[in-house]
C-alpha positions as CSV (number, residue, x, y, z in Angstrom):
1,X,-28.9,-5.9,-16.9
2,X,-25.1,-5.7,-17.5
3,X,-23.1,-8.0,-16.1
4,X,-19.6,-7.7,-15.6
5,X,-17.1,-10.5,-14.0
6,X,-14.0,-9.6,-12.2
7,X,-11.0,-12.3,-12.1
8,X,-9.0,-10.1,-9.4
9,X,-5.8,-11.9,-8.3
10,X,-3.4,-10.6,-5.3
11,X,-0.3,-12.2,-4.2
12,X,-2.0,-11.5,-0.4
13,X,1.5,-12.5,1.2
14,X,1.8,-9.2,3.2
15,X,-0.5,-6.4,4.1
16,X,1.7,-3.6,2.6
17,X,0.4,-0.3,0.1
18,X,-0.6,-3.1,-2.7
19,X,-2.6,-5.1,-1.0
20,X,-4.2,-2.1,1.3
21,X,-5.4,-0.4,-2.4
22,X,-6.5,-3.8,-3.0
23,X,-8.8,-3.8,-0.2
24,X,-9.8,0.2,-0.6
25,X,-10.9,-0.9,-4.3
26,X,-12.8,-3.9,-3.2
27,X,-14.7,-1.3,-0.5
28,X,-15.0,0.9,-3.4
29,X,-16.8,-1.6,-5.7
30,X,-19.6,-2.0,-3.1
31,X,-19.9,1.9,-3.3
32,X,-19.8,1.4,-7.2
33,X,-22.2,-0.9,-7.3
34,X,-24.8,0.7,-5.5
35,X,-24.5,3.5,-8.1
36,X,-25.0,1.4,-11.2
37,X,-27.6,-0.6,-10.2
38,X,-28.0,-1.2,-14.1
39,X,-25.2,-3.4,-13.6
40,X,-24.0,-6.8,-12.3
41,X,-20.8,-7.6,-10.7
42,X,-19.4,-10.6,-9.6
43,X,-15.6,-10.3,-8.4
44,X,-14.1,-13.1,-7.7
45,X,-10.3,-12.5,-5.3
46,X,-8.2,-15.0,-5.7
47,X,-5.0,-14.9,-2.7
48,X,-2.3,-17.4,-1.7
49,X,-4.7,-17.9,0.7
50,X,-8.0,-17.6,2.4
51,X,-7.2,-18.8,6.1
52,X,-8.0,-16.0,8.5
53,X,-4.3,-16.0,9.9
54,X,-3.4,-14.2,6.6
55,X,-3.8,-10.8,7.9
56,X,-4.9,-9.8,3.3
57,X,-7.6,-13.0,3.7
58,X,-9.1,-11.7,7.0
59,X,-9.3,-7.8,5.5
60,X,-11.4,-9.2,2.9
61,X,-13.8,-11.5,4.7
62,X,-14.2,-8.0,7.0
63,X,-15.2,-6.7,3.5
64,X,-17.5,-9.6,2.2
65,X,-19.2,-9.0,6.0
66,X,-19.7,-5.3,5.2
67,X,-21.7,-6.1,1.9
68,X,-23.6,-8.6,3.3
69,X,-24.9,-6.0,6.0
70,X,-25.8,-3.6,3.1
71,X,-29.0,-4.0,2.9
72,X,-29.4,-1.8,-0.4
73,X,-26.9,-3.7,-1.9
74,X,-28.6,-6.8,-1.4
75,X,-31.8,-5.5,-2.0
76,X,-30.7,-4.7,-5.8
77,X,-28.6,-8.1,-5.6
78,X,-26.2,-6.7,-8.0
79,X,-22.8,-7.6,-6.5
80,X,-21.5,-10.8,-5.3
81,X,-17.9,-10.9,-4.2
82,X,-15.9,-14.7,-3.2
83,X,-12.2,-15.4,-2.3
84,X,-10.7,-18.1,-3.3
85,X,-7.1,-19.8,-3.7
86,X,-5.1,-19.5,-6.2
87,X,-0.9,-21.0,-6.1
88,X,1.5,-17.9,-7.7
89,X,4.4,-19.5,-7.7
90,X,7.8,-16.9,-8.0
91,X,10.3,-17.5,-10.5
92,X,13.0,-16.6,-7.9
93,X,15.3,-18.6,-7.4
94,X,15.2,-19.1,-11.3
95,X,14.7,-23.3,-10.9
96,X,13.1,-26.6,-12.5
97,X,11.0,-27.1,-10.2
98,X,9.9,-23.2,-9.9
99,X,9.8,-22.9,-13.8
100,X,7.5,-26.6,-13.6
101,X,5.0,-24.4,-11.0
102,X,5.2,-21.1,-12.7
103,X,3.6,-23.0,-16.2
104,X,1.4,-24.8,-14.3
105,X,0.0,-22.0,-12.6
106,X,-0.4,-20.3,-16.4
107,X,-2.7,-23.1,-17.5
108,X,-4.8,-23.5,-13.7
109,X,-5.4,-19.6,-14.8
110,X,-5.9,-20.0,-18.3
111,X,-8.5,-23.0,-17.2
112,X,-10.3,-20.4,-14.6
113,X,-10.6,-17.6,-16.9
114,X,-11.8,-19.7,-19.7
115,X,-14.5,-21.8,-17.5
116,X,-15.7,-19.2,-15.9
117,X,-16.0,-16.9,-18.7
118,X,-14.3,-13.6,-16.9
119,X,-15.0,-10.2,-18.7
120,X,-11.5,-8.8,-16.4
121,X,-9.0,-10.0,-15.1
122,X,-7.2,-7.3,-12.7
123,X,-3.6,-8.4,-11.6
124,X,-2.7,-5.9,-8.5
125,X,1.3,-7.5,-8.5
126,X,4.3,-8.3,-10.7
127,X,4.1,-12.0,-9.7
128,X,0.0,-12.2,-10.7
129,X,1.2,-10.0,-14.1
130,X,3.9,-12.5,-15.2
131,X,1.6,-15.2,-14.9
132,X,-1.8,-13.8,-16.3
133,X,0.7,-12.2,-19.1
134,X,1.4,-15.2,-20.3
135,X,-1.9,-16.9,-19.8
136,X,-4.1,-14.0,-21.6
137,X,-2.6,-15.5,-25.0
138,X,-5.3,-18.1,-24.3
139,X,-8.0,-16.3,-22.9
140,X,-11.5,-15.9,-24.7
141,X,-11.0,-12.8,-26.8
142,X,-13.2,-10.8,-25.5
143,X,-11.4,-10.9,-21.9
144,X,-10.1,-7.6,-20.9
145,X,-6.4,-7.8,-18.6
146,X,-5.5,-4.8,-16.6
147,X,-2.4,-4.4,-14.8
148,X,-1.7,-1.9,-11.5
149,X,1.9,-1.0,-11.4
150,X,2.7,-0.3,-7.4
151,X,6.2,-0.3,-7.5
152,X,9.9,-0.6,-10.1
153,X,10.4,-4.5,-9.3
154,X,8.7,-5.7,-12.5
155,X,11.8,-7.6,-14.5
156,X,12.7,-5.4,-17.5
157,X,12.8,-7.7,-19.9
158,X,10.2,-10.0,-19.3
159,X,8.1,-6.5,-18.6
160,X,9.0,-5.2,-22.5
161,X,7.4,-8.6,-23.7
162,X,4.6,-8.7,-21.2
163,X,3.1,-5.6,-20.0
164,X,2.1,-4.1,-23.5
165,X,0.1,-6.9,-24.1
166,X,-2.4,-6.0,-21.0
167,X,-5.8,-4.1,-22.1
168,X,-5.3,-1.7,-19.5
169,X,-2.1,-0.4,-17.5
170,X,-2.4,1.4,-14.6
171,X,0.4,2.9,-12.1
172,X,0.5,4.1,-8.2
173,X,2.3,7.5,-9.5
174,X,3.5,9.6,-12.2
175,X,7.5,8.0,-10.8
176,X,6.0,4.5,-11.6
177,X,4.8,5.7,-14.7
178,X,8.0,7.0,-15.8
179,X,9.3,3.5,-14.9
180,X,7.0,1.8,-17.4
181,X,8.0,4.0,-20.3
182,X,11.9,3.9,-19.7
183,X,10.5,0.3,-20.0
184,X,9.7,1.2,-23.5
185,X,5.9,0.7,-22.6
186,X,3.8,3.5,-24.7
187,X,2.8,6.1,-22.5
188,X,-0.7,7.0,-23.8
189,X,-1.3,2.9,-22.4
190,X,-0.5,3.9,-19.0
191,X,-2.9,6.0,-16.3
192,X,-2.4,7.4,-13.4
193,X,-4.3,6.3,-10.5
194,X,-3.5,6.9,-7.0
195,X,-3.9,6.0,-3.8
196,X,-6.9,6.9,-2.0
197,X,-7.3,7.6,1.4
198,X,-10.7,7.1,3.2
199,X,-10.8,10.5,4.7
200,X,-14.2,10.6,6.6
201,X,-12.3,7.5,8.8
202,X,-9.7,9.0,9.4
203,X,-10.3,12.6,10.4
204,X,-12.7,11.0,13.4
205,X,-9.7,10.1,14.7
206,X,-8.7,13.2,17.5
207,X,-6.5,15.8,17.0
208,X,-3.6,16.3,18.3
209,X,-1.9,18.4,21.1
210,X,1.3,19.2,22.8
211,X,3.9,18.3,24.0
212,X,4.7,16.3,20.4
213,X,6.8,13.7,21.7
214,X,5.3,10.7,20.6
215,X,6.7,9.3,17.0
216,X,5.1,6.3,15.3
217,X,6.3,4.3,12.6
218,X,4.1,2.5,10.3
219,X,4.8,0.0,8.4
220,X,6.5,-3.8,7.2
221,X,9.9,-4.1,9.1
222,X,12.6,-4.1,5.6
223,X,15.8,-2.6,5.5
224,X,14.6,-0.1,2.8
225,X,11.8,1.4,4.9
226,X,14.8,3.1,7.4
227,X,13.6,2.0,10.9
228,X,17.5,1.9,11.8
229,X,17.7,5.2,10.8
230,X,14.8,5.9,13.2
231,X,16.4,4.3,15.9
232,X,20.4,5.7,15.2
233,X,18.3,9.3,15.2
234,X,16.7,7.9,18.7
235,X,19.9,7.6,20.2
236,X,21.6,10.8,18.9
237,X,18.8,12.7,20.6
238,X,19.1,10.5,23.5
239,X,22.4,11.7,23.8
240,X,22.6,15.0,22.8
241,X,19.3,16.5,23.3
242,X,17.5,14.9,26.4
243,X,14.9,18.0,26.8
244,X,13.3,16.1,24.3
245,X,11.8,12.9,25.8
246,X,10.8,11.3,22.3
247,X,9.2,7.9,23.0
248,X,9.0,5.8,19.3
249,X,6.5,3.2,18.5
250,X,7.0,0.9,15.5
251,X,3.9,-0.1,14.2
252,X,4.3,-3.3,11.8
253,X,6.3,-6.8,11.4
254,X,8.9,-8.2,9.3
255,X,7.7,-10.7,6.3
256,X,8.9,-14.4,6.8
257,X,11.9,-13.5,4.7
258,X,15.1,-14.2,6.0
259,X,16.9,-10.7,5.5
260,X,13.5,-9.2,7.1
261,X,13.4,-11.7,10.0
262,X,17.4,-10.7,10.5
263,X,16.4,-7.2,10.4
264,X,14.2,-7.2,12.8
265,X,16.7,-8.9,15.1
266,X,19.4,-6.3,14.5
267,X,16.4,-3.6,15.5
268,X,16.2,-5.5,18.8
269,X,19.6,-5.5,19.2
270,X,20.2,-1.7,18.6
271,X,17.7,-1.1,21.1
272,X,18.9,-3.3,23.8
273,X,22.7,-2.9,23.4
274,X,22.4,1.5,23.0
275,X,20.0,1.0,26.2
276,X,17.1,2.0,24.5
277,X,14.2,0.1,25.8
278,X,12.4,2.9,27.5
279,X,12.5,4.6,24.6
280,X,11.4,2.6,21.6
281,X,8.6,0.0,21.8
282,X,7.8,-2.6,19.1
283,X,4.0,-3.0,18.7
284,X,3.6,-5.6,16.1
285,X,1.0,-5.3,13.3
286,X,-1.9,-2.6,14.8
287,X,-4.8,-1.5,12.9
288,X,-4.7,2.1,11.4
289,X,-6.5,3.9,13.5
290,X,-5.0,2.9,17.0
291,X,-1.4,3.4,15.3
292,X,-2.8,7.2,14.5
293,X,-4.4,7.8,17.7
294,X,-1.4,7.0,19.9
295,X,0.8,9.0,17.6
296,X,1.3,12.6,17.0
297,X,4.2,12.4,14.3
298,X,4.2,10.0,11.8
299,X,7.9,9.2,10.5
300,X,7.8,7.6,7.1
301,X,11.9,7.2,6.5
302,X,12.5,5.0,3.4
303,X,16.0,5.6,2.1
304,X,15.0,4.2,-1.9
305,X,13.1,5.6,-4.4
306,X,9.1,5.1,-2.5
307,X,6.4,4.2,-5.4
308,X,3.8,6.0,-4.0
309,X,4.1,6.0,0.0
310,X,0.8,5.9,1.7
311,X,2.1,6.5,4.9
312,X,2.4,10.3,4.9
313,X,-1.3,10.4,3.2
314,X,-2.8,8.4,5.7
315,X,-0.8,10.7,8.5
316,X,-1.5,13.8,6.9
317,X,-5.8,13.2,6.1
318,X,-5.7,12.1,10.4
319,X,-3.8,15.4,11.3
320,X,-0.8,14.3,12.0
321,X,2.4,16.2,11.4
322,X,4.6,14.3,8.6
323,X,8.0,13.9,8.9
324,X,9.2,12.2,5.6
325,X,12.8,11.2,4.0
326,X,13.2,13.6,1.1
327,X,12.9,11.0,-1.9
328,X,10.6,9.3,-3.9
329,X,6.8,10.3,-4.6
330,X,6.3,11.3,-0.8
331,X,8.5,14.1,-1.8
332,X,7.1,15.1,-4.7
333,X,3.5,15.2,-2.9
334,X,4.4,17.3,0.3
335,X,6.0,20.3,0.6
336,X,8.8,21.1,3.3
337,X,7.4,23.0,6.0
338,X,4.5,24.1,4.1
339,X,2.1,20.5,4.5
340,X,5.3,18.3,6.0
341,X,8.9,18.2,7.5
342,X,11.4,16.4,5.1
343,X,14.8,15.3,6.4
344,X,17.9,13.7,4.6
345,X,17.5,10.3,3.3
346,X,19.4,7.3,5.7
347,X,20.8,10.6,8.0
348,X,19.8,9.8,11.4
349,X,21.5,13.2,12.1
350,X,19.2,14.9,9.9
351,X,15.8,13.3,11.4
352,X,16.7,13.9,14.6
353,X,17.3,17.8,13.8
354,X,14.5,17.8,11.9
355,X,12.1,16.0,15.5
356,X,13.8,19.0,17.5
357,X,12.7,21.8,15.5
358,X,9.0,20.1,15.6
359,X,8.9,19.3,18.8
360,X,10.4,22.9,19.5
361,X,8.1,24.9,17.7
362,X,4.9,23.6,18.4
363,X,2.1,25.9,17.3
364,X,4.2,26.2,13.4
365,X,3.7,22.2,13.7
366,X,0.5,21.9,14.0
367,X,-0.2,24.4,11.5
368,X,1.5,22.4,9.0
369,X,-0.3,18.9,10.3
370,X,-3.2,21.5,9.1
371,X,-1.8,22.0,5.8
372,X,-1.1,18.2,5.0
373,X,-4.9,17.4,6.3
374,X,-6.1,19.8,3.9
375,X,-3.5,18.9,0.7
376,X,-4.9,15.1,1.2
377,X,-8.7,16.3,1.2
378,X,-8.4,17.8,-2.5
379,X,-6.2,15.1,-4.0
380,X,-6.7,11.7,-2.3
381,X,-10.3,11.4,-1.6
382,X,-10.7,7.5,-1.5
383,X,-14.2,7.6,-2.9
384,X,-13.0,10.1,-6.2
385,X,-10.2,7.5,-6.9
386,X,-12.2,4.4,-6.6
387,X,-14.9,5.8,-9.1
388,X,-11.9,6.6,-11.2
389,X,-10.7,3.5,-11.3
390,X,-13.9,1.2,-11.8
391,X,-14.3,3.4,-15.1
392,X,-12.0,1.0,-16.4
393,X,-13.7,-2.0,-15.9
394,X,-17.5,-0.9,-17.5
C-alpha cells in the first residue's frame, strides 16, 4: 500500500473563504480516500490552535467526528487525520522580537517535517508560505511543498524569492493567478483551482418566495467587505422608498483587530444614530445554512478587488438571488441579470436601486436565482474540485 503524509498548516485565526476551502478539502480527503483504498493517508492540521473556542479548530474536530463515523473508511483503515499546534508568528510589525519568533518557527517546522518524515506539506496562507518557504531548504528531498494562493496580500518581494521554490502552486482564481505572474512567478507553475461548493447541502435548503424583502449579509465584519455601504443603501431606501420594507441581517463578526473591532462600532453607530434598529439586525457568526434559510437575497458588497468570493456561489447553488458589487472574480463569474444583479462598487445609491428593481419584479428575480443555481451546478461542484485538487498530492 501507498502511503502518503500530509503536513497541512492553516493560520486558523478566522473562519473566512481560506480556511472554509481548508475544511471542504479536509471533507474531500475522506471522500478521496475511500476511492483509493490502494492508498494510505495520514494528514496531519496544524492551526494556531486546537481549543474548541476557535471557531477553524471546532470545524475540524466536526470533521475528524465525521470520519470516525465512516464506517467504510475505517473499515479499510486508510486515513487518519490529527490537529495539532503549531506558533506562525507574523512578521508585521517588522521587529526583533517578531523576526526572533518567525526563525524559530522555521526550524520547529523544519524539525516536524524532518521527524516525521512528511511526503507534503500544503500551506493554505501567506503567513504558513513564508515560513515553510524558508524551511523547505532543509527538508528531506524528497518532500513535496505546495502553496494555495487565496488572495494578492503575499509581499512581492519576498513572494519572487519564495513562491517559485514550492513544488506545486495553486490559486483561488484565474485574478489570483494573474497576481502571481505579474509577480514574475512562471505561469505553466501555477493552477487553477477553485472553490467548491457542496451543492447536494445546500440546495436542501428551501426555496424561496415573495415578497423578497429579506437581505443577508455574510461574512467577517472589515471595512473592505462594504457592510457600510449596505447600511448607507438601508437608509436611502428608508428614506426614499418606504414601499419597500427591507429588513437586513448581518451574518458574521469582526476579527480581534483593532480597525475591525472599530468597524464594527461605527456599524452600530450608523444604525442607532440614522434610527435604524428595526431595520438591520446583527446576528453574529451563524452557520451557513440558517444564514441561507432566513435570507432570500444574499448581498455580497466588497468594494476591492475579491480573490475569489464564495459568497455569491454559496447563495447562488441554495437559490438565492445574488446581488453582487461589480468587481473582482464575483464579477467575472456571474452575469448581470442573466445568473445575478451587480450594482456599483461602494455606491449605496446604486445597491439600493439595484434591491428595488428585485424586490419590484419578482417573478424576473427568481428566474435569475434559477440561473445562478444552475451556473454553480456545472462549475463548482465541491466533489469535482476536491478530486482535482488531491491529484496533486499522489
Amino acid at each position: 500500500m501507498k502511503n502518503i503524509k500530509i503536513c497541512w498548516i492553516d493560520n486558523g485565526d478566522i473562519l473566512g473563504g481560506a480556511e472554509l476551502f481548508s475544511i471542504d478539502m479536509i471533507y474531500g480527503l475522506i471522500r478521496f480516500a475511500h476511492e483509493h483504498p490502494e492508498t494510505s493517508f495520514q494528514l496531519d492540521i496544524f492551526s494556531h490552535s486546537t481549543n474548541r473556542s476557535n471557531a477553524f479548530a471546532r470545524k475540524i474536530q466536526t470533521a475528524i467526528q465525521t470520519l470516525k463515523n465512516n464506517t467504510e473508511i475505517n473499515a479499510s483503515n486508510n486515513l487518519s487525520i490529527n490537529h495539532k499546534e503549531l506558533f506562525l508568528p507574523s512578521l508585521k510589525p517588522f521587529s526583533y522580537t517578531n523576526c526572533k519568533n518567525f526563525i524559530q518557527s522555521v526550524l520547529h517546522l523544519k524539525k516536524i517535517v524532518t521527524t516525521e518524515n512528511y511526503n507534503i506539506v500544503y500551506c493554505n496562507t501567506v503567513r504558513s508560505a513564508l515560513i515553510t518557504g524558508i524551511a523547505q531548504f532543509f527538508f528531506p528531498q524528497h518532500t513535496k511543498t505546495i502553496y494555495m494562493a487565496h488572495d494578492y496580500t503575499f509581499p512581492h518581494i519576498l513572494g519572487r524569492f519564495i513562491i517559485p521554490r514550492f513544488s506545486q502552486v495553486l490559486a483561488c482564481s484565474y485574478a489570483v493567478k494573474t497576481y502571481l505572474i505579474d509577480m514574475k512567478i512562471k505561469a505553466w507553475k501555477i493552477e487553477v483551482i477553485e472553490n467548491g461548493i457542496d451543492i447536494a447541502f445546500l440546495e436542501s435548503i428551501p426555496k424561496i418566495q415573495p415578497p423578497l424583502f429579506s437581505i443577508g449579509i455574510i461574512g467577517r465584519i472589515t471595512q473592505w467587505k462594504g457592510q457600510m455601504t449596505v447600511l448607507q443603501a438601508a437608509l436611502w431606501l428608508k428614506e426614499n422608498a418606504p414601499e419597500y420594507p427591507f429588513h437586513f441581517t448581518f451574518y458574521g463578526e469582526s476579527s480581534q483587530k483593532m480597525e475591525d473591532l472599530q468597524f464594527e462600532q461605527d456599524l452600530h453607530k450608523f444604525v442607532k444614530n440614522n434610527n435604524l434598529i428595526e431595520n438591520i439586525t446583527f446576528a453574529g457568526f451563524t452557520s451557513l445554512q440558517i444564514a441561507l434559510q432566513q435570507s432570500k437575497i444574499i448581498i455580497h458588497a466588497s468594494t476591492e478587488d475579491e480573490p475569489f468570493g464564495r459568497t455569491p456561489i454559496e447563495a447562488a447553488a441554495s437559490e438565492r438571488i445574488a446581488c453582487i458589487s461589480n468587481i473582482g472574480t464575483p464579477a467575472k463569474i456571474f452575469t448581470d441579470k442573466k445568473n445575478a444583479f451587480f450594482f456599483e462598487a461602494g455606491n449605496p445609491e446604486s445597491l439600493a436601486h439595484t434591491l428595488a428593481i428585485i424586490a419590484h419584479n419578482k417573478d424576473t428575480s427568481l428566474e435569475i436565482a434559477k440561473n445562478g443555481k444552475a451556473l454553480v451546478q456545472d462549475k463548482f461542484d465541491i466533489q469535482k474540485i476536491s478530486k482535482r485538487f488531491f491529484n496533486f498530492f499522489i
